[in-house]
mmCIF file of the N, C-alpha and C atoms, coordinates in Angstrom:
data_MODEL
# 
_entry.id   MODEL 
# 
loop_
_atom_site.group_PDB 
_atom_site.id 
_atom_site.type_symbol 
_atom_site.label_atom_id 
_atom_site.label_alt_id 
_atom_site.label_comp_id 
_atom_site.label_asym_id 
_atom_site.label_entity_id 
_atom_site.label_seq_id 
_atom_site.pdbx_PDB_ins_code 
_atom_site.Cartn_x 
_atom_site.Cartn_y 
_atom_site.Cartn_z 
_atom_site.occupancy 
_atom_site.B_iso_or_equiv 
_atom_site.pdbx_formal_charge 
_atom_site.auth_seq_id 
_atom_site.auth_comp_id 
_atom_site.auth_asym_id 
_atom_site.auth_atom_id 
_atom_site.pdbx_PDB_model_num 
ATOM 1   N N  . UNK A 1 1  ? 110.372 172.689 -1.354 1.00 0.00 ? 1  UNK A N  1 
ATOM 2   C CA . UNK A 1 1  ? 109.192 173.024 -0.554 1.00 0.00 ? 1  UNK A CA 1 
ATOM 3   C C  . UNK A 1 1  ? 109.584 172.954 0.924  1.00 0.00 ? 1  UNK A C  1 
ATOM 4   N N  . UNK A 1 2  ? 109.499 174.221 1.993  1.00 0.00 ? 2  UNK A N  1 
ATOM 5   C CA . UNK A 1 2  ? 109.352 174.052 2.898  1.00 0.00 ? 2  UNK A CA 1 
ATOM 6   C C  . UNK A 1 2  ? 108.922 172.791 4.011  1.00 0.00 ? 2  UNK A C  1 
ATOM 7   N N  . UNK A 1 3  ? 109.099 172.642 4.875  1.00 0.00 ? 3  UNK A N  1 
ATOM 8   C CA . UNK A 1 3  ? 108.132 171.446 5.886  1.00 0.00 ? 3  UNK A CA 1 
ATOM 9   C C  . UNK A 1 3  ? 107.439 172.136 6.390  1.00 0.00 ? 3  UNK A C  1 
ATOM 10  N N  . UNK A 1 4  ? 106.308 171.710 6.741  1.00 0.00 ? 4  UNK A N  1 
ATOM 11  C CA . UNK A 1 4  ? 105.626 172.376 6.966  1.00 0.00 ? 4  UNK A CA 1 
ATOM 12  C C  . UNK A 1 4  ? 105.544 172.489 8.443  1.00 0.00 ? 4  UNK A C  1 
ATOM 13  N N  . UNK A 1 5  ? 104.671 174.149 9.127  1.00 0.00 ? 5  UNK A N  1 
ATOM 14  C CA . UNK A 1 5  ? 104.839 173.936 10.594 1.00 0.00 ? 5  UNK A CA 1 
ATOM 15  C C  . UNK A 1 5  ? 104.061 173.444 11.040 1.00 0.00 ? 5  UNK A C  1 
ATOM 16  N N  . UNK A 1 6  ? 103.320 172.870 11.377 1.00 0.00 ? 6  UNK A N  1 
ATOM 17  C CA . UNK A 1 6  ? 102.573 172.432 12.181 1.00 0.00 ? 6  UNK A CA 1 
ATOM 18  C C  . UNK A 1 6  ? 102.695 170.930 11.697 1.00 0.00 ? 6  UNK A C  1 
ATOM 19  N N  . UNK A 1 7  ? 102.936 169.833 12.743 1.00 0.00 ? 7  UNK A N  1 
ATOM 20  C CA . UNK A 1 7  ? 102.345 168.140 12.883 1.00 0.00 ? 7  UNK A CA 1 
ATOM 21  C C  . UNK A 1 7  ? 101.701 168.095 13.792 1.00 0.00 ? 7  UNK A C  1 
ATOM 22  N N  . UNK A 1 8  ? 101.001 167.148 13.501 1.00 0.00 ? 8  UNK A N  1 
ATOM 23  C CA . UNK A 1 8  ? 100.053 166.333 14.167 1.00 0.00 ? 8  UNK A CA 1 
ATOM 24  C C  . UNK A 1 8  ? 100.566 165.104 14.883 1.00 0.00 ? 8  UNK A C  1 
ATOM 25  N N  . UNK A 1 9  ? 100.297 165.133 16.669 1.00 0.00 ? 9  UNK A N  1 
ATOM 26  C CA . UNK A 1 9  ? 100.903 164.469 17.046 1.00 0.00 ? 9  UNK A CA 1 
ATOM 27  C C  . UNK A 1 9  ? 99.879  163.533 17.650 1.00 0.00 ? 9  UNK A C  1 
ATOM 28  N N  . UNK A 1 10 ? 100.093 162.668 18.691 1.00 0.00 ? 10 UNK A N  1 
ATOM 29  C CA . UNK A 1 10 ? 99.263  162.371 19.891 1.00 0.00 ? 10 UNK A CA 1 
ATOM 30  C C  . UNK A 1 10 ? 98.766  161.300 18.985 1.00 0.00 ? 10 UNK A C  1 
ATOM 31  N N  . UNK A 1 11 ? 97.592  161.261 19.511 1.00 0.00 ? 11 UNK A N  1 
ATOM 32  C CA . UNK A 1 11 ? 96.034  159.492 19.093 1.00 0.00 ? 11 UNK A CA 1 
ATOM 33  C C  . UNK A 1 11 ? 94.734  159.819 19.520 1.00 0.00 ? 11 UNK A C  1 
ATOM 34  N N  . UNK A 1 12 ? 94.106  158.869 18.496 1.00 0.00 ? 12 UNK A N  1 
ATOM 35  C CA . UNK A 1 12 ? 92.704  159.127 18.948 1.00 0.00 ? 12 UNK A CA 1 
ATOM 36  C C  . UNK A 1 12 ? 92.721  158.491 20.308 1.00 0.00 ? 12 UNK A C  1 
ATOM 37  N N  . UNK A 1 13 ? 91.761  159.425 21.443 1.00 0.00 ? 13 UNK A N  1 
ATOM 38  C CA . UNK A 1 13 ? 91.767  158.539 22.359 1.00 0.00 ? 13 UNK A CA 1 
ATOM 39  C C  . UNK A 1 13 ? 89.986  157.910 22.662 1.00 0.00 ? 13 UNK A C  1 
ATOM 40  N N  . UNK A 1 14 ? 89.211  158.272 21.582 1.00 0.00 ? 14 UNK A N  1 
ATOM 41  C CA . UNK A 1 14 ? 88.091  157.730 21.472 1.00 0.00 ? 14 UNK A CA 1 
ATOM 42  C C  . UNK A 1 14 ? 87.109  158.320 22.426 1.00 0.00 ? 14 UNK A C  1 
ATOM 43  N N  . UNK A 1 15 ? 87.148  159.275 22.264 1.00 0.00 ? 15 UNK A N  1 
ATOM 44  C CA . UNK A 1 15 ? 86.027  160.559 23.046 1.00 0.00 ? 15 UNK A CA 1 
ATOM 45  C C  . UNK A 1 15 ? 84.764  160.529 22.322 1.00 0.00 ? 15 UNK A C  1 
ATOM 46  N N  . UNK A 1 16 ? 85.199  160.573 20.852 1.00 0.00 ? 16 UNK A N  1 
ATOM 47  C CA . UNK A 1 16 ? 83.846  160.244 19.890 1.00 0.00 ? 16 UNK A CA 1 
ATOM 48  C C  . UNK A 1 16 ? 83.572  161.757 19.989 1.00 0.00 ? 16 UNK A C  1 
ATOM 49  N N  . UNK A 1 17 ? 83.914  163.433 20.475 1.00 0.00 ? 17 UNK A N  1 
ATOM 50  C CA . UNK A 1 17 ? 83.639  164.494 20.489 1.00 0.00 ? 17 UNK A CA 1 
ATOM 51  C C  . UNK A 1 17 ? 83.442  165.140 18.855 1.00 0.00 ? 17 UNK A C  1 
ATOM 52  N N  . UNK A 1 18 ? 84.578  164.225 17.892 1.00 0.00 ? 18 UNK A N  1 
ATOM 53  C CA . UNK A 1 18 ? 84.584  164.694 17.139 1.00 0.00 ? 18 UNK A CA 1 
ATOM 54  C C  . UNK A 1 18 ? 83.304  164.553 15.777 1.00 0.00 ? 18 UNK A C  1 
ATOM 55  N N  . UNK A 1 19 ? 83.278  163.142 16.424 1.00 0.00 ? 19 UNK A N  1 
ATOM 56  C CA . UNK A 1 19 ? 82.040  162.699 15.269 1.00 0.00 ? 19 UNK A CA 1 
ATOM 57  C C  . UNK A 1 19 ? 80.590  163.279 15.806 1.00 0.00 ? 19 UNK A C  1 
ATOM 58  N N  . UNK A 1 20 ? 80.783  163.577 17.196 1.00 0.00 ? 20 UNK A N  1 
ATOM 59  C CA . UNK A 1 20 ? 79.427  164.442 17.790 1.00 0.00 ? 20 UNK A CA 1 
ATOM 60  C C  . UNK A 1 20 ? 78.656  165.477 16.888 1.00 0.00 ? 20 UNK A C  1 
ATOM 61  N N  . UNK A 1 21 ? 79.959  165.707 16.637 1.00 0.00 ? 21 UNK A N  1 
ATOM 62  C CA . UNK A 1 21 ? 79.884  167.693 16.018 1.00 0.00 ? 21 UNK A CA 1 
ATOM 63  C C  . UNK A 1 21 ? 79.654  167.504 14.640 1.00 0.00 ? 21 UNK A C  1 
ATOM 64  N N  . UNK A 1 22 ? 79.775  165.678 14.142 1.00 0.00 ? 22 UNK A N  1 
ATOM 65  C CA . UNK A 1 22 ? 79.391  166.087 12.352 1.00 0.00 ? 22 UNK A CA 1 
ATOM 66  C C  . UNK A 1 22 ? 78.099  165.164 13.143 1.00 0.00 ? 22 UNK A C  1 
ATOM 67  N N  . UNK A 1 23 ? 77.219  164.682 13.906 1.00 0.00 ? 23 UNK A N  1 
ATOM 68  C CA . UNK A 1 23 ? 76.068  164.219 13.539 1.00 0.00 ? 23 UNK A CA 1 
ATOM 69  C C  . UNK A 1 23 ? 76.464  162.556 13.076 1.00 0.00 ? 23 UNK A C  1 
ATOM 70  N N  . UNK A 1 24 ? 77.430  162.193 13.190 1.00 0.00 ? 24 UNK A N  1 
ATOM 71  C CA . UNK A 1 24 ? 77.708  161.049 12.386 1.00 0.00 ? 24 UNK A CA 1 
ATOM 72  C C  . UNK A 1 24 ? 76.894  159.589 12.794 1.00 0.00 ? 24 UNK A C  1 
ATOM 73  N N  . UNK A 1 25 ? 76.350  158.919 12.121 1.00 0.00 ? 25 UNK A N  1 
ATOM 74  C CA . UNK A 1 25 ? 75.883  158.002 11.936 1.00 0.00 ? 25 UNK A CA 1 
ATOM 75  C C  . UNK A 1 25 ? 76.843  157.019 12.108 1.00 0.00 ? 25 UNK A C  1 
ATOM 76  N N  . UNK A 1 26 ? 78.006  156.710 12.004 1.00 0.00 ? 26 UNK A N  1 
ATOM 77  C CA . UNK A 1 26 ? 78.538  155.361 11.952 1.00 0.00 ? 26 UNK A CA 1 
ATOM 78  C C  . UNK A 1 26 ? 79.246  155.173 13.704 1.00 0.00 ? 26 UNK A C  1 
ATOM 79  N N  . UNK A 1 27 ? 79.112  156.144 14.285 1.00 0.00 ? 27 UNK A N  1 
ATOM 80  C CA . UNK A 1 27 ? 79.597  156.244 16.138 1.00 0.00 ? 27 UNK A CA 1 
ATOM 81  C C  . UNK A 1 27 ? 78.737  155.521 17.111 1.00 0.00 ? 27 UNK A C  1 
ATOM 82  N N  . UNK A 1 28 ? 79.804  154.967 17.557 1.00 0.00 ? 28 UNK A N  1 
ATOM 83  C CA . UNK A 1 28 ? 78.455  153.834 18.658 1.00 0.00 ? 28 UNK A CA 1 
ATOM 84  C C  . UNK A 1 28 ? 79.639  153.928 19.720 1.00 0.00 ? 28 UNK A C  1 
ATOM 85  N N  . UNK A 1 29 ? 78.844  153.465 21.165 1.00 0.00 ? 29 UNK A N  1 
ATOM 86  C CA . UNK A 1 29 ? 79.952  153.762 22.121 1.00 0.00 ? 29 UNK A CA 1 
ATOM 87  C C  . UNK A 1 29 ? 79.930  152.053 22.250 1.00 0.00 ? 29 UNK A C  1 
ATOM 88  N N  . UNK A 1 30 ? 80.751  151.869 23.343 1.00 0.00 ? 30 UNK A N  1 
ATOM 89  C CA . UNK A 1 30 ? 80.893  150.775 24.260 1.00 0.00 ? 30 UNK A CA 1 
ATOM 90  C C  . UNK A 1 30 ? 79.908  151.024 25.655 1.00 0.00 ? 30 UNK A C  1 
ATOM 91  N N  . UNK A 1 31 ? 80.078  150.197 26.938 1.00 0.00 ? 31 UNK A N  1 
ATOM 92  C CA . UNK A 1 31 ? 79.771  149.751 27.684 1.00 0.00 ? 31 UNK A CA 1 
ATOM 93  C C  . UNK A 1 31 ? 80.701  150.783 28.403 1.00 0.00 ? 31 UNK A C  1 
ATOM 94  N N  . UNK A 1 32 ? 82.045  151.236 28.320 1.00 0.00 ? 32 UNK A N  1 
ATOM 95  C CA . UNK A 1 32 ? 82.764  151.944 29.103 1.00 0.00 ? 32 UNK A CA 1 
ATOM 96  C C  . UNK A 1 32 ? 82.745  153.335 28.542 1.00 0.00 ? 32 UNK A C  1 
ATOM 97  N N  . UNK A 1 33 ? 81.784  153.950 27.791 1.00 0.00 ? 33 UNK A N  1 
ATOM 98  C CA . UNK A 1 33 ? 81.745  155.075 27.003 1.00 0.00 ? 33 UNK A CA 1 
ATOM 99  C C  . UNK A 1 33 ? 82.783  155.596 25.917 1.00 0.00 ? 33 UNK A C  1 
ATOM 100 N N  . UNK A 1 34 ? 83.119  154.872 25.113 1.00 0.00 ? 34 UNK A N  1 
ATOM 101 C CA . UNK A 1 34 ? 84.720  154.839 24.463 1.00 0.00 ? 34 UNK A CA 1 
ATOM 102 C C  . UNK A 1 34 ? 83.342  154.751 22.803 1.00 0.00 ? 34 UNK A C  1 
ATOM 103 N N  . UNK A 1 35 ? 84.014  155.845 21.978 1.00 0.00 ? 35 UNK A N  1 
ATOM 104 C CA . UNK A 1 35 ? 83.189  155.637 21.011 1.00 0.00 ? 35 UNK A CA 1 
ATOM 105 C C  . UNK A 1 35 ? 84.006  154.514 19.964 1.00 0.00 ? 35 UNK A C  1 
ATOM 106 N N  . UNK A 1 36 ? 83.455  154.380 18.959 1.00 0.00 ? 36 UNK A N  1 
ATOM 107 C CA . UNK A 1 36 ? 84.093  153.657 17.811 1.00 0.00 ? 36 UNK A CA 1 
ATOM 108 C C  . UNK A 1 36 ? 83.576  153.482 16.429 1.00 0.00 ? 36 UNK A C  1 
ATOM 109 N N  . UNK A 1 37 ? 83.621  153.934 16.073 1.00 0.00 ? 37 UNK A N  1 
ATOM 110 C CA . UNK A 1 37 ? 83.762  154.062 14.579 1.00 0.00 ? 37 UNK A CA 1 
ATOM 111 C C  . UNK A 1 37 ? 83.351  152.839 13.635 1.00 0.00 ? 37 UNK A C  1 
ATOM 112 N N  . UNK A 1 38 ? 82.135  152.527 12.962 1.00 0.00 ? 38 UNK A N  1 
ATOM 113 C CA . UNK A 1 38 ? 81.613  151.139 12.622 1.00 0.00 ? 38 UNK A CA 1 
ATOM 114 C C  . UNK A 1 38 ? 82.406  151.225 10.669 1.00 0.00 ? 38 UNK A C  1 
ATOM 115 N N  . UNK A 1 39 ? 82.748  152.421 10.645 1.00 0.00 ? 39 UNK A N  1 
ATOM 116 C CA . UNK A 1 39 ? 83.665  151.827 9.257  1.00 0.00 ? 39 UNK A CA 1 
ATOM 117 C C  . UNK A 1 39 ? 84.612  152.432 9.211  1.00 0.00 ? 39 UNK A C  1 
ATOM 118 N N  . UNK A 1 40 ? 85.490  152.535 10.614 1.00 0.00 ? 40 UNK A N  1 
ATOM 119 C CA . UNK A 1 40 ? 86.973  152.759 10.501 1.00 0.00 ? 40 UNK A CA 1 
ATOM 120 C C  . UNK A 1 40 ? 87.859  151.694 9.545  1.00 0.00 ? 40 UNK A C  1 
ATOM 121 N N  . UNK A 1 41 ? 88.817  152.113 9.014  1.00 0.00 ? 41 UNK A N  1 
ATOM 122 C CA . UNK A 1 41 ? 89.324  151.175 8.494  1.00 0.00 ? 41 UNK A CA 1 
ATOM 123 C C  . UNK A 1 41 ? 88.638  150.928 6.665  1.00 0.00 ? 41 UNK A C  1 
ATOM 124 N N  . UNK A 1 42 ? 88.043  151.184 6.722  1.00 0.00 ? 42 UNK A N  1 
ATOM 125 C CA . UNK A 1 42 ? 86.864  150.827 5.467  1.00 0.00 ? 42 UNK A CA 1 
ATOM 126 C C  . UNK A 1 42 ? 86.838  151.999 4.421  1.00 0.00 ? 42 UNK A C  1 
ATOM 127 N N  . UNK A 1 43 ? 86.895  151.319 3.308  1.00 0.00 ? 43 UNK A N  1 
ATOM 128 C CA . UNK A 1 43 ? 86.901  152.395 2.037  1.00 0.00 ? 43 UNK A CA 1 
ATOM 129 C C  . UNK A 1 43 ? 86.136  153.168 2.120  1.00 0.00 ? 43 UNK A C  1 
ATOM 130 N N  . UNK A 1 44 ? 84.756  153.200 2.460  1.00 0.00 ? 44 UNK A N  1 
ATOM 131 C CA . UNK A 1 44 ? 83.551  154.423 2.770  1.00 0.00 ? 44 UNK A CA 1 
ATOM 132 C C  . UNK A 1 44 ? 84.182  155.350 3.801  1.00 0.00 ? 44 UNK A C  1 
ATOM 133 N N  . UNK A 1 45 ? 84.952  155.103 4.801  1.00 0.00 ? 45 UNK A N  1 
ATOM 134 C CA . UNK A 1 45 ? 85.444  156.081 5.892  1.00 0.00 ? 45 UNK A CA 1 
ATOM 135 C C  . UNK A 1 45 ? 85.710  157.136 4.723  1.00 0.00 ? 45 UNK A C  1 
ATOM 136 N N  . UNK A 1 46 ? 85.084  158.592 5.184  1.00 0.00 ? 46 UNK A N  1 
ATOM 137 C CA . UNK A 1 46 ? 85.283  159.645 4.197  1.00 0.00 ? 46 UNK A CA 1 
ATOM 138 C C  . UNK A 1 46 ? 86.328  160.458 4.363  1.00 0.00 ? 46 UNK A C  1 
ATOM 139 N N  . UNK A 1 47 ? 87.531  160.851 3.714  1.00 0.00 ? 47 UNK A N  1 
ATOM 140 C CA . UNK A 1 47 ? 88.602  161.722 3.577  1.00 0.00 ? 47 UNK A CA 1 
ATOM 141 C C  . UNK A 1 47 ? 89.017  162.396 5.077  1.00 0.00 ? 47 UNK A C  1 
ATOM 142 N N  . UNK A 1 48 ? 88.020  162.981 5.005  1.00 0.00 ? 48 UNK A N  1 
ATOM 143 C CA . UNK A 1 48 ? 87.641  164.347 6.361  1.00 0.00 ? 48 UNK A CA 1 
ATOM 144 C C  . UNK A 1 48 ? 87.850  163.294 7.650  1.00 0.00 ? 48 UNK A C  1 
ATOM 145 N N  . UNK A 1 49 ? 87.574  162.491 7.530  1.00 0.00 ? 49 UNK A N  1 
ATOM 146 C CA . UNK A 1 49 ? 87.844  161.932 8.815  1.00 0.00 ? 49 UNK A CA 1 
ATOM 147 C C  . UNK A 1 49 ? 88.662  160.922 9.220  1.00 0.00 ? 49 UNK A C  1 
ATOM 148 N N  . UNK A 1 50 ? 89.985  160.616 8.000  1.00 0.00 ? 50 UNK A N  1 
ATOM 149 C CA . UNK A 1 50 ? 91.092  160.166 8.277  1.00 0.00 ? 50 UNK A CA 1 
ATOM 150 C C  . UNK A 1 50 ? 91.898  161.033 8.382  1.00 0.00 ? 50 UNK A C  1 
ATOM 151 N N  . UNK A 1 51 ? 91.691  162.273 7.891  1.00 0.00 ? 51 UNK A N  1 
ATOM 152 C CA . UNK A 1 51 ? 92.604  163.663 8.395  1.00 0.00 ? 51 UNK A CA 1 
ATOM 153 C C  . UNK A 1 51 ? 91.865  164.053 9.654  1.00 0.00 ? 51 UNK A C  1 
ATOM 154 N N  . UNK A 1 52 ? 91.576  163.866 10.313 1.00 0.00 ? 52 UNK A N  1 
ATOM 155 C CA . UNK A 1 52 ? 90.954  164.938 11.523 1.00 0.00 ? 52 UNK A CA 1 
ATOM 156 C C  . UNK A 1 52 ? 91.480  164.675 13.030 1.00 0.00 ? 52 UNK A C  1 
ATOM 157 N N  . UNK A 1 53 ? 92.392  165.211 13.280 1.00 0.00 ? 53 UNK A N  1 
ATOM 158 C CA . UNK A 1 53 ? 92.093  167.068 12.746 1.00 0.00 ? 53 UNK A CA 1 
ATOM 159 C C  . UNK A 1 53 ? 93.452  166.938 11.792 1.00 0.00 ? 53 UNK A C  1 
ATOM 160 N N  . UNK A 1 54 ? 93.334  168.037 11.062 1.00 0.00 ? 54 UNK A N  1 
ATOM 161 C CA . UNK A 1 54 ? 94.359  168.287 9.899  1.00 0.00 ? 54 UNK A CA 1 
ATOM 162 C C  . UNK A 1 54 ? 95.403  169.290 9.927  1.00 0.00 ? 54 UNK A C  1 
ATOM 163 N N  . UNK A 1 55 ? 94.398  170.747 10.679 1.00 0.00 ? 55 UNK A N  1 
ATOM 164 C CA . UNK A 1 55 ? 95.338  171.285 11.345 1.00 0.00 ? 55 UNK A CA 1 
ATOM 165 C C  . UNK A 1 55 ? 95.045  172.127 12.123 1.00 0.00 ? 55 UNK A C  1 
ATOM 166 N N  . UNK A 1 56 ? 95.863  172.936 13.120 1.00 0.00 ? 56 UNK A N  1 
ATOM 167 C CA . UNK A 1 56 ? 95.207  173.836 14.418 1.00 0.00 ? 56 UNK A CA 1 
ATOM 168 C C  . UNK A 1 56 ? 94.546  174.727 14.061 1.00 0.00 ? 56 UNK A C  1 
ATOM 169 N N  . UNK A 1 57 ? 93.933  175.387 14.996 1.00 0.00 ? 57 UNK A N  1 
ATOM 170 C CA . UNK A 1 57 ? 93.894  174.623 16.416 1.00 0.00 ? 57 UNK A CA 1 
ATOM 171 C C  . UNK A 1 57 ? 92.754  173.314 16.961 1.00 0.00 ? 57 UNK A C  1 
ATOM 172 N N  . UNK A 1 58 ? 92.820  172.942 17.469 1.00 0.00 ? 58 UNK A N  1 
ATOM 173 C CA . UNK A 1 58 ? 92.377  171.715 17.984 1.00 0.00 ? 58 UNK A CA 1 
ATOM 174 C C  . UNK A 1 58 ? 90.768  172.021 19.113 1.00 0.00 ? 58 UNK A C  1 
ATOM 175 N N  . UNK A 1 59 ? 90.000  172.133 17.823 1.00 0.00 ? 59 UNK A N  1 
ATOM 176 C CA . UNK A 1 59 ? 88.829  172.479 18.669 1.00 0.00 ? 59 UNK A CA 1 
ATOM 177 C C  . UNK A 1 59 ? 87.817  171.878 19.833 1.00 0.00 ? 59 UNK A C  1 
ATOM 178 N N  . UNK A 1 60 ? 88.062  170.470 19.776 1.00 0.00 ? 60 UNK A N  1 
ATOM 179 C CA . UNK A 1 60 ? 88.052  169.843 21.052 1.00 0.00 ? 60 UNK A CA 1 
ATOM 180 C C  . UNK A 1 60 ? 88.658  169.704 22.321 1.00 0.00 ? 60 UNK A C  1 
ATOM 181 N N  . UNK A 1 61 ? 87.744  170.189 23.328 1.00 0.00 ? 61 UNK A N  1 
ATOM 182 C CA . UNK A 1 61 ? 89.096  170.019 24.220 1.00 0.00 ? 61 UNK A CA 1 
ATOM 183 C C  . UNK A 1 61 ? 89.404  168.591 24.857 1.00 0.00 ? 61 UNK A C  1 
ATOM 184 N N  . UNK A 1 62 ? 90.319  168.145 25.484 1.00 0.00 ? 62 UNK A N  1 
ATOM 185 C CA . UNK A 1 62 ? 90.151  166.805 25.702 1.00 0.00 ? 62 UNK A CA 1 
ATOM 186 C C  . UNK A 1 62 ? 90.601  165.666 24.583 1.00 0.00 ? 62 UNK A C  1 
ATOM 187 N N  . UNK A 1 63 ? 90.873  166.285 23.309 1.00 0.00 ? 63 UNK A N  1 
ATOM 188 C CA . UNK A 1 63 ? 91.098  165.287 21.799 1.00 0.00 ? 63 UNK A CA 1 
ATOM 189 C C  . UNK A 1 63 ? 92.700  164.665 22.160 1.00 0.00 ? 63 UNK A C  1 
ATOM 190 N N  . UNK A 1 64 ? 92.994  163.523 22.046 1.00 0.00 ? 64 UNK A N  1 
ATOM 191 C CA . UNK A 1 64 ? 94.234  162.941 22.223 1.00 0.00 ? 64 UNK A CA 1 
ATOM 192 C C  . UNK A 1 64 ? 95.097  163.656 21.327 1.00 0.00 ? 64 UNK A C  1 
ATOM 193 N N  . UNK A 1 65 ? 94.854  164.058 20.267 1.00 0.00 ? 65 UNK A N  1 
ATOM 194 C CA . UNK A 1 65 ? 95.727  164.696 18.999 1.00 0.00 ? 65 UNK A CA 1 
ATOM 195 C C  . UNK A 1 65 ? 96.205  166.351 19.517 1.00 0.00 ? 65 UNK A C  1 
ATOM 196 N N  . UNK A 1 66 ? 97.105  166.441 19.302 1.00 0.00 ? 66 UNK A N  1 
ATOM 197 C CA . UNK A 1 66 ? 97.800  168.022 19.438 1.00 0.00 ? 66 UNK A CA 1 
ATOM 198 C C  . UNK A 1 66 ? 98.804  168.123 18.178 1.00 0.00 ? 66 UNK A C  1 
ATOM 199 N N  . UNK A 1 67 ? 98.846  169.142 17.816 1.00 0.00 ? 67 UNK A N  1 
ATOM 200 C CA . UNK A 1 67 ? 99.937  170.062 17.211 1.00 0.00 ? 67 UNK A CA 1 
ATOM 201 C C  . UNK A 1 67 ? 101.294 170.447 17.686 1.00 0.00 ? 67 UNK A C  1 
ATOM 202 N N  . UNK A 1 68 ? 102.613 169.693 16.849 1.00 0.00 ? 68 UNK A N  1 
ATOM 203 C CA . UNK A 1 68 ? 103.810 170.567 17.619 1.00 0.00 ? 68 UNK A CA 1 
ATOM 204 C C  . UNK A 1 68 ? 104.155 171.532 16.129 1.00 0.00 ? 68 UNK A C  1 
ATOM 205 N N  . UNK A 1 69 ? 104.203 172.930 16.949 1.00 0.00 ? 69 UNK A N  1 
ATOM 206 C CA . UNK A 1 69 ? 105.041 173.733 16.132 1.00 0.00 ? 69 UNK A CA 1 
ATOM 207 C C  . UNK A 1 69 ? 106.447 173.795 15.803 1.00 0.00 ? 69 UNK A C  1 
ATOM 208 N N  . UNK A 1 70 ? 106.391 173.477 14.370 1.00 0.00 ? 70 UNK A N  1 
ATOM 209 C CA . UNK A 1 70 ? 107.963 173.446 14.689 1.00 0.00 ? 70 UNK A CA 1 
ATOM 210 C C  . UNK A 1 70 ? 109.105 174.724 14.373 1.00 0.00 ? 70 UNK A C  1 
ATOM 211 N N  . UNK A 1 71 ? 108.086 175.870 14.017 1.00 0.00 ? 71 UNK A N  1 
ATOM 212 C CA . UNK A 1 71 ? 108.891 177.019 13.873 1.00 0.00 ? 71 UNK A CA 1 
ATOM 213 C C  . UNK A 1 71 ? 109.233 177.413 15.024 1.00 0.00 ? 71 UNK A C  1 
ATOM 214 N N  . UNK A 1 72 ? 107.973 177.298 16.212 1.00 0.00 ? 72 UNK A N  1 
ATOM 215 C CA . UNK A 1 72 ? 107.999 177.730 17.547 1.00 0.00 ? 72 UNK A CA 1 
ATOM 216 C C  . UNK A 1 72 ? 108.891 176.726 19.104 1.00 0.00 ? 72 UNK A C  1 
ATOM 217 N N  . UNK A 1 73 ? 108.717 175.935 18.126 1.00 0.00 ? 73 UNK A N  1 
ATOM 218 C CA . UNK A 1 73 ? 108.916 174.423 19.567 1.00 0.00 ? 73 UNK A CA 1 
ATOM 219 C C  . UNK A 1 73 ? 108.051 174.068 20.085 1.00 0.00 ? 73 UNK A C  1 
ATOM 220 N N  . UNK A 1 74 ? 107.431 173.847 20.042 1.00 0.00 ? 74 UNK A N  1 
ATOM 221 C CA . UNK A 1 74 ? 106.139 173.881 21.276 1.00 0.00 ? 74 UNK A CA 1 
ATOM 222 C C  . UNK A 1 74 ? 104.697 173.249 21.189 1.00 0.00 ? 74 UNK A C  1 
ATOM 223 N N  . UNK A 1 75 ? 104.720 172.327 21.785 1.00 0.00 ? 75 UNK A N  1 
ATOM 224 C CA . UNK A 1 75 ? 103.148 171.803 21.956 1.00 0.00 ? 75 UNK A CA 1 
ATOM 225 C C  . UNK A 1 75 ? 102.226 173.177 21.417 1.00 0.00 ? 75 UNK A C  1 
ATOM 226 N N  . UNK A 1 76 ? 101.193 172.647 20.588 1.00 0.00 ? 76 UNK A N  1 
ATOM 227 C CA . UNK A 1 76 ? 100.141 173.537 20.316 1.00 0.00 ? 76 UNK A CA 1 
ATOM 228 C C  . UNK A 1 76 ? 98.699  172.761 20.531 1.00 0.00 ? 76 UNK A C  1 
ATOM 229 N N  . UNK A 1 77 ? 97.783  172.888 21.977 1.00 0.00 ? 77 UNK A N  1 
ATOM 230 C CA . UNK A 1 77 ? 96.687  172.201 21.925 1.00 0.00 ? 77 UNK A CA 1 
ATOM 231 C C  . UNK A 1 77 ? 95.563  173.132 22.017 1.00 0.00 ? 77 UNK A C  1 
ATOM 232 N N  . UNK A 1 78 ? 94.672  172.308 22.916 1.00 0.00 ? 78 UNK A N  1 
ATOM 233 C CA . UNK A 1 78 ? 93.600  173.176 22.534 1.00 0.00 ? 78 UNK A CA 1 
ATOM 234 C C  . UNK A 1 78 ? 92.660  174.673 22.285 1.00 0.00 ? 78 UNK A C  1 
ATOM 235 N N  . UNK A 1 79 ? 92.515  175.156 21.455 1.00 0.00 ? 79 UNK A N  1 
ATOM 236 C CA . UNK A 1 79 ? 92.053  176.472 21.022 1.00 0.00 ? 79 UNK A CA 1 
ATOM 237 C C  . UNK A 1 79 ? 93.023  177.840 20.748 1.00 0.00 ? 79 UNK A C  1 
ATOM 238 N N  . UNK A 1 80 ? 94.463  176.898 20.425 1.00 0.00 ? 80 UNK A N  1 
ATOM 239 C CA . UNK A 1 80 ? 95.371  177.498 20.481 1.00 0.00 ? 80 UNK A CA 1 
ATOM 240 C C  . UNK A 1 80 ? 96.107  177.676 19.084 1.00 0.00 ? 80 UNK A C  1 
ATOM 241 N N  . UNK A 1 81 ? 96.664  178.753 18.468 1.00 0.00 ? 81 UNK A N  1 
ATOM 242 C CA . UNK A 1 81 ? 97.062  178.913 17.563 1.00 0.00 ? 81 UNK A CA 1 
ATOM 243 C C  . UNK A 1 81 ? 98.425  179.463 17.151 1.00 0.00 ? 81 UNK A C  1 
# 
């Protein structure tokens, strides 16, 4: 089997943009606007959102996570394919 092209690089950097966009219930910020996740870590955390993002392009802009291509070389971030 091939490797595949595209990884996932970078970190959450806690924008919370992503859980915006599902509506999520378990997102609470801080005092310094930094979201966090009340069952990270936790067997209920659902699939979808220990992969996310899974793969490009990276529809947030601003998301700590990017894509390197590795057929291409090259950083792949936001809205980019």
């Amino acid at each position: 089997m091939p490797f595949p092209r595209y990884v996932r690089r970078g970190q959450c950097n806690r924008c919370g943009e992503c859980c915006l966009n599902e509506d999520c219930e378990h997102l609470q910020f801080d005092e310094n606007d930094k979201a966090t996740c009340l069952i990270f870590g936790k067997p209920e955390r659902p699939d979808r959102c220990k992969r996310h993002p899974q793969l490009p392009p990276i529809i947030i802009e601003g998301c700590g996570y990017f894509f390197y291509d590795r057929w291409e070389k090259r950083k792949v971030g936001y809205m980019e394919v």
